[in-house]
Structures are given as C-alpha cells and as structure tokens.
N, C-alpha and C positions, 0 to 999 in steps of 0.2 A: 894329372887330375882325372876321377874317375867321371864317366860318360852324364849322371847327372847329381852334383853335388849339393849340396847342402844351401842355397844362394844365399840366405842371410842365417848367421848367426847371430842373437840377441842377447848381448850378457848385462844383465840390470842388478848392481849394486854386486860385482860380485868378491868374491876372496881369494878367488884363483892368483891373485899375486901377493898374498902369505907364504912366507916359507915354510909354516908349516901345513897351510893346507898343499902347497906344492908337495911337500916332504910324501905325503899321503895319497896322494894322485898313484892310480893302480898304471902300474909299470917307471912311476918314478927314481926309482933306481935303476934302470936300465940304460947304462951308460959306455959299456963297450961292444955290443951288439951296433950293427951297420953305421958305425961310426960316432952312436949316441944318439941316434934320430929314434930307433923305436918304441920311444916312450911318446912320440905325438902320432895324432892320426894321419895318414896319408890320404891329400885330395877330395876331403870329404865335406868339406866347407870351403867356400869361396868367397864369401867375404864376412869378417870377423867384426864385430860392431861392438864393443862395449863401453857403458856409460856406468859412470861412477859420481854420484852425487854428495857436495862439499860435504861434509861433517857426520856424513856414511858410518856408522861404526864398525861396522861388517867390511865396508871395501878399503879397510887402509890404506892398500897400493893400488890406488885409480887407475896406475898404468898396466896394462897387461900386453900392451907390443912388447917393451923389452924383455919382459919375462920369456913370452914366445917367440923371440924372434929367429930362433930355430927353424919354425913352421915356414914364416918366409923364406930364409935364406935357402932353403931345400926343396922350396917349390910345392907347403903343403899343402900351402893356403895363398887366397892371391893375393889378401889385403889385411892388417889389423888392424883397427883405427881404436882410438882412447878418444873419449868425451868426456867432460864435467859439466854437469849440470847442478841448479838449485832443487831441490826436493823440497817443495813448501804442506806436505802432508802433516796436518795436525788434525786429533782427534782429542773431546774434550779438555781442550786445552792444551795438551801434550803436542809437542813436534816429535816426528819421527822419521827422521831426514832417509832411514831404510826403507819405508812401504813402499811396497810394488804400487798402490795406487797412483801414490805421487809421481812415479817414475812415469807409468801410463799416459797422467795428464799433462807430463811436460810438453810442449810444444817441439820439443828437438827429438824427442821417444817419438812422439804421435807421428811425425814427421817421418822419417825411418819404416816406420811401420807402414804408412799410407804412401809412401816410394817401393814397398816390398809386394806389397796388395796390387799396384798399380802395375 
C-alpha cells in the first residue's frame, strides 16, 4: 500500500461490472504480465465503497467485489464493499432511479460521506 492512499473511493450507480465497459477499461487485456494483476491499480485506494441503486439502468451488475476481486486477493486495495440502495429521484413526474441527486440524498451515501469528512 503506497504511503498515503486514496481512503475512500466513491462509486455511485456505476457500470464497471459490464463486460463491456470491463472489456474497455485501459490495460484490460493485460493478462500475462505479473501474473494478470497489471490491469488494476496497485495500493492506491484503501477502501472501495460502491452503491448501486435497484432499477439503475446504467449499474446492471450492482456488484463490483467479485468483478475486482483480484484487487483484494493481491493486497491492492483493503476493502470492496457493494451496497443497494432506493434512489427515489424524480423530476416532473419522471423517476430516474440513475441521478446523482438521488444517490446524494440517500441517507446511506450522505452517511459514507459524513464518516469520510469526519
């Protein structure tokens, strides 16, 4: 782990566990190089936080430990946690279970955030 990492990463509604946004990820094909690891960062986040809200159109696969779980087992990162949450964001009528507003006002985001501040 390098000397001062990353201590929260914050990933809100994302797509990182599509195969093909994986496919696309710069050095994703890098698979026999140090044993397959340097396709992830090394030591530069220390705890991996993402939340993925039910009916997300964008985060299909809500989970993103198992996709990374590389990261852990090699010591790159110390933690990934997966969350779901409701995203009750509607605007003129419209729901839009993606908007970053919604994710903000969740009480489990806002939470995270004011443990990160603290």
């Amino acid at each position: 782990m390098q000397k001062n990492p990353v201590s929260l990463f914050l990933t809100l509604g994302s797509p990182l566990g599509e195969a093909g946004v994986k496919a696309n990820l710069y050095d994703a094909d890098e698979r026999n190089h140090s044993g397959g690891t340097d396709k992830f960062p090394k030591g530069i986040i220390k705890s991996w936080q993402n939340i993925a809200a039910y009916d997300d159109f964008i985060s299909h696969d809500p989970s993103l430990k198992d996709d990374f779980r590389a990261m852990l087992k090699f010591n790159f990162v110390e933690e990934i946690e997966d969350q779901r949450i409701y995203n009750c964001w509607a605007f003129n009528g419209e729901a839009n279970p993606h908007k970053f507003y919604g994710y903000l006002a969740n009480p489990r985001t806002a939470g995270l955030i004011a443990d990160w501040m603290d």
